[in-house]
C-alpha positions, -999 to +999 in steps of 0.1 A: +376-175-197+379-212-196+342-223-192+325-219-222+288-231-227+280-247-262+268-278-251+256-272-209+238-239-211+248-216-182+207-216-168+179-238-174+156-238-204+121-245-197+104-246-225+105-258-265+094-220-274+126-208-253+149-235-263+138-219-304+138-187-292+175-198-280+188-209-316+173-244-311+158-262-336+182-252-366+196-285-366+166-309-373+158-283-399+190-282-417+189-324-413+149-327-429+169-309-460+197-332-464+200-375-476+207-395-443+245-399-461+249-360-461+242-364-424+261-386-416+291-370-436+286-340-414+292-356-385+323-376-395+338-346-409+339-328-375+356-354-356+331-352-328+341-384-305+321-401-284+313-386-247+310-420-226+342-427-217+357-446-251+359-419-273+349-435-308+343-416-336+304-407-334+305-405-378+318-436-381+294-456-355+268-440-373+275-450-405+286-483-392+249-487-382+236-472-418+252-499-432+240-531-410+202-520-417+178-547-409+154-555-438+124-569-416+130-552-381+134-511-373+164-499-363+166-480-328+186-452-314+194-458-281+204-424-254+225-438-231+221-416-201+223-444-176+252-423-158+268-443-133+307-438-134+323-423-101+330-389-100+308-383-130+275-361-135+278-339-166+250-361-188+223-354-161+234-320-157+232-314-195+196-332-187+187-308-163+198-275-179+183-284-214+167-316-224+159-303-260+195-302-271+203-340-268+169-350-280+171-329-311+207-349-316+186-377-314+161-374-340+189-361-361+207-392-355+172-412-363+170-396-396+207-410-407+207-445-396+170-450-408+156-453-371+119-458-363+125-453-325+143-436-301+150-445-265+165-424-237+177-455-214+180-437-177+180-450-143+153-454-122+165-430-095+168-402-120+136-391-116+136-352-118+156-360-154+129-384-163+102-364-157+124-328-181+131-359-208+095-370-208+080-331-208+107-323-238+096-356-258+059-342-251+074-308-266+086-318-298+062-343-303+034-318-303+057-296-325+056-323-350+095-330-349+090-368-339+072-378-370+074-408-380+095-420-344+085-436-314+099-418-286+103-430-251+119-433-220+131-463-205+140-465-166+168-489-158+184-502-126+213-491-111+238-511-118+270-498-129+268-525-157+235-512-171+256-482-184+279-506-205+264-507-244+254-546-248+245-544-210+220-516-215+205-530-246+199-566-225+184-544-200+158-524-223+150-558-239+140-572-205+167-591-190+195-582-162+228-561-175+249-589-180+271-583-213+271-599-243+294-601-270+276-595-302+277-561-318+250-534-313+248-529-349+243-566-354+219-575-327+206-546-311+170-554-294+148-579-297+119-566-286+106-576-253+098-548-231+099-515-256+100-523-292+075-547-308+100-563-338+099-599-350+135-600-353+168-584-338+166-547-345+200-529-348+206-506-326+232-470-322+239-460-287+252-423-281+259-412-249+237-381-236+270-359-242+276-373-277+240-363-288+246-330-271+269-318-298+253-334-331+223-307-335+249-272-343+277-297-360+243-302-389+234-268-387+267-249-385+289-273-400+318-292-393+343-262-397+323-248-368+325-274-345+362-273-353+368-237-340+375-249-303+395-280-292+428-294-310+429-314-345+425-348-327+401-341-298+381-305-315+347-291-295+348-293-257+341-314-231+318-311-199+342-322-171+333-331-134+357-321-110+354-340-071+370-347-043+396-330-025+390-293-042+369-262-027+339-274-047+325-295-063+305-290-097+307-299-136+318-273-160+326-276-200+361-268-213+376-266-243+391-300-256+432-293-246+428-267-217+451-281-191+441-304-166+448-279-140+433-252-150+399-273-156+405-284-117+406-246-109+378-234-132+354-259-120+365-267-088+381-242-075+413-252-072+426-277-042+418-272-006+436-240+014+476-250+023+469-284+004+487-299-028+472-323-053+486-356-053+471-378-080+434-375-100+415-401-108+401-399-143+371-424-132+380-458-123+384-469-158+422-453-161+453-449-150+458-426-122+477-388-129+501-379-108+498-345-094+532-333-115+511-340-147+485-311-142+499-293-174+483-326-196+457-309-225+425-325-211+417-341-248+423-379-261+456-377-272+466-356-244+455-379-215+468-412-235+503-394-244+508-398-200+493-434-202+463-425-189+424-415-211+398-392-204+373-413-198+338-395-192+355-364-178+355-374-142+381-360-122+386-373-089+410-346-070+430-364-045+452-340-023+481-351+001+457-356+026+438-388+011+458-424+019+463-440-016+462-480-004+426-466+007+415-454-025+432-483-044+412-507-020+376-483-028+382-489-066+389-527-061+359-531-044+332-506-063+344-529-094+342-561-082+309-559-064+292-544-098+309-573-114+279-598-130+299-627-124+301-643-165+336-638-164+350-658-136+383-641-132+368-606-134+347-615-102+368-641-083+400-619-083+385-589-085+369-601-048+404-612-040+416-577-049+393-562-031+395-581-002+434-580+002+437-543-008+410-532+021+432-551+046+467-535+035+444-504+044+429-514+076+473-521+082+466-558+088+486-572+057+518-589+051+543-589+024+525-619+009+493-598+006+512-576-018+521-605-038+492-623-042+476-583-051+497-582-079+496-617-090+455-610-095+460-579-111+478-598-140+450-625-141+419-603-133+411-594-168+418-628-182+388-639-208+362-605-196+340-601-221+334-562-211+361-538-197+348-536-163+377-563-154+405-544-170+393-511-152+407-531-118+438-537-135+449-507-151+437-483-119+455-506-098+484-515-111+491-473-122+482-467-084+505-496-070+534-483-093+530-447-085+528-447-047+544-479-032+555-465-002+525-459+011+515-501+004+545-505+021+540-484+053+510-500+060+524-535+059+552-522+083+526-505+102+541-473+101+505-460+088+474-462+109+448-485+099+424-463+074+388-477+063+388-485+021+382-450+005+342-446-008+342-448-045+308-449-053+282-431-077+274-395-076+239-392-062+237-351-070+257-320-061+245-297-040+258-263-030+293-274-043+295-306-026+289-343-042+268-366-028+280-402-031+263-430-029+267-446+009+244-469+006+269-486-020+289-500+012+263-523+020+259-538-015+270-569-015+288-588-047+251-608-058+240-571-062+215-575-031+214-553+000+211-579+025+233-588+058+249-618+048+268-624+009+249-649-002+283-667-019+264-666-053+269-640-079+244-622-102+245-640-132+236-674-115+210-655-087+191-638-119+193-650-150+157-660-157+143-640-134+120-609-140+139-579-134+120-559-106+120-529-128+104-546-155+079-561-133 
């Protein structure tokens, strides 16, 4: 059977006593018996890889932050569940089935790097997660687990930016989720709207997923752990399949099952009489071609094609869906979540966007095409996150794979077609994703009015009190 269920547990648990009665616990326990090195070691032995979408070793961020402990401030693990990539909603699934498991990663993960506090950093809108995250903490608190470490819940914006690691931290500490460019480890928060330090406390930030894993890697072992996946890419991964399939839903695979069978197990397969013409694996890598459905879904296998794995998003595209159209979704989803430090990531990516809807709407010239890929090559020029180089690669794999269909639309040979919605997941329902509509009326300073103001975020709101905050 391809679904297994190690890390999203096939029903709900509702309780602490039937999360023990389950097999949970055995973690913390094993870690209250073992040196914060031990733990660590544990960890990096297995190989586990970070869940988020860049897929660094969890072992050797954590003992990156064991090393870079502050002498006069705490030192904070940070739960980034602040989901917000299209096409993606395994972390508040794993959320919703079992709370316990990621927080008992997290304490684990408190006891290695020396940690005082532990944060789980969602968004605001997540509120039947927030309320099973703040039950659980109430749980293992009473059960003594906690002791010792703060724990609380933090409820962010929803920004696509405020999933981004500096971004989130800036958030948390009171600010907007602009980037910066200074290590976690090194400056991690300061202390403004959660943690009461005098000075920058260092900080680790695991995705939901990530944390997920860490509580049967310390009590089973490393070896364990190592029984499913591949030697670069072992455990499994809890994949989201959407779009043009006969459901929608998120499932967990073995690391280096093949892309296509995860599309079947999970979604069903494509739609009756219907072939699958590319995937998108987020927006934050190249596009697969629907010839490439043999790929292991693992690190190695998804870069070996040029592409990554990202968060485990799969966006099914069939021969149905108009590719300038979904080119022209991705350029604008990224440019309006864009904050605007980075000229070139906002400026072009604008540009992008706004060229790419019109080849869509068929009211483009040859010229258009140019100045498209002239941006693409300057989009990314001096970003200080990825968020710009996202528009690049996605667009430059889906201009390279399907130029004829950029083409028919400048000949007019294609009907006009409306920019493809690429947008967060709200939910799935009954095996069908909810997207986020209301995204189509955002407008590039982040607001929801009318009119564009012309601004962008970074000059509308730095200084300001963040509305969640307030």
């Amino acid at each position: 059977m391809t679904l297994v269920h190690r890390v999203l547990y096939p029903s709900p648990i509702m309780s602490l006593q039937e999360y023990l009665t389950r097999g949970g616990g055995t973690g913390i326990e094993a870690a209250r018996e073992m040196t914060a090195a031990a733990i660590v070691e544990r960890v990096l032995a297995s190989g586990l890889r970070g869940r988020g979408g860049a897929g660094f070793p969890t072992g050797r961020k954590w003992q990156t932050g064991a090393e870079n402990l502050s002498p006069s401030a705490p030192t904070t693990v940070i739960v980034n569940a602040a989901e917000g990539e299209p096409g993606t909603f395994k972390d508040r699934t794993i959320l919703r089935r079992n709370p316990y498991l990621p927080l008992e990663g997290a304490l684990i993960a408190a006891r290695a790097v020396g940690a005082d506090y532990v944060i789980f950093a969602m968004k605001r809108a997540f509120e039947g997660e927030i309320d099973r995250m703040r039950a659980a903490i109430e749980d293992v608190s009473d059960a003594g687990w906690a002791e010792g470490i703060t724990l609380k819940v933090f409820e962010g914006p929803d920004e696509y930016l405020y999933g981004e690691e500096s971004a989130l931290l800036e958030t948390i500490d009171g600010r907007w989720p602009f980037p910066r460019v200074v290590p976690t480890f090194r400056r991690g928060l300061r202390g403004a709207a959660m943690v009461d330090t005098p000075d920058d406390s260092p900080a680790l930030v695991n995705n939901t997923e990530t944390l997920a894993n860490v509580a049967r890697i310390v009590a089973r072992g490393p070896a364990w752990f190592r029984t499913v996946g591949t030697p670069q890419s072992p455990g499994t991964m809890v994949c989201t399949v959407t779009g043009s399939t006969r459901r929608h839903g998120v499932g967990e695979v073995r690391m280096g099952t093949p892309l296509g069978e995860v599309i079947t197990a999970i979604g069903g397969g494509p739609r009756r009489g219907r072939q699958i013409k590319a995937v998108l694996s987020g927006v934050a890598n190249r596009v697969i071609s629907g010839t490439m459905l043999d790929t292991p879904v693992s690190y190695e296998g998804m870069s070996a094609i040029g592409s990554g794995l990202g968060s485990g998003a799969f966006i099914v595209l069939d021969d149905t869906v108009d590719m300038a159209a979904v080119a022209a979704g991705v350029a604008r989803f990224l440019a309006v979540e864009s904050c605007g430090q980075c000229s070139p990531c906002k400026l072009d990516g604008m540009t992008l966007s706004n060229r790419l809807a019109s080849v869509s709407r068929s009211d483009a010239h040859d010229y258009d095409i140019a100045e498209i890929q002239k941006r693409i090559g300057t989009v990314a020029d001096r970003s200080r996150c990825f968020l710009a180089t996202q528009q690049q690669v996605v667009l430059e794999s889906i201009l390279e794979q399907f130029p004829e269909e950029f083409d028919s639309h400048v000949s007019g040979v294609t009907e006009a077609t409306e920019p493809a919605l690429i947008s967060e997941l709200l939910d799935i329902r009954d095996g069908k994703a909810i997207l986020d509509v209301r995204h189509l009326g955002k407008q590039p300073d982040w607001s929801y009015h009318t009119l564009d103001s012309g601004s962008v975020p970074v000059e509308l709101y730095t200084g300001r009190t963040p509305p969640w905050q307030r």
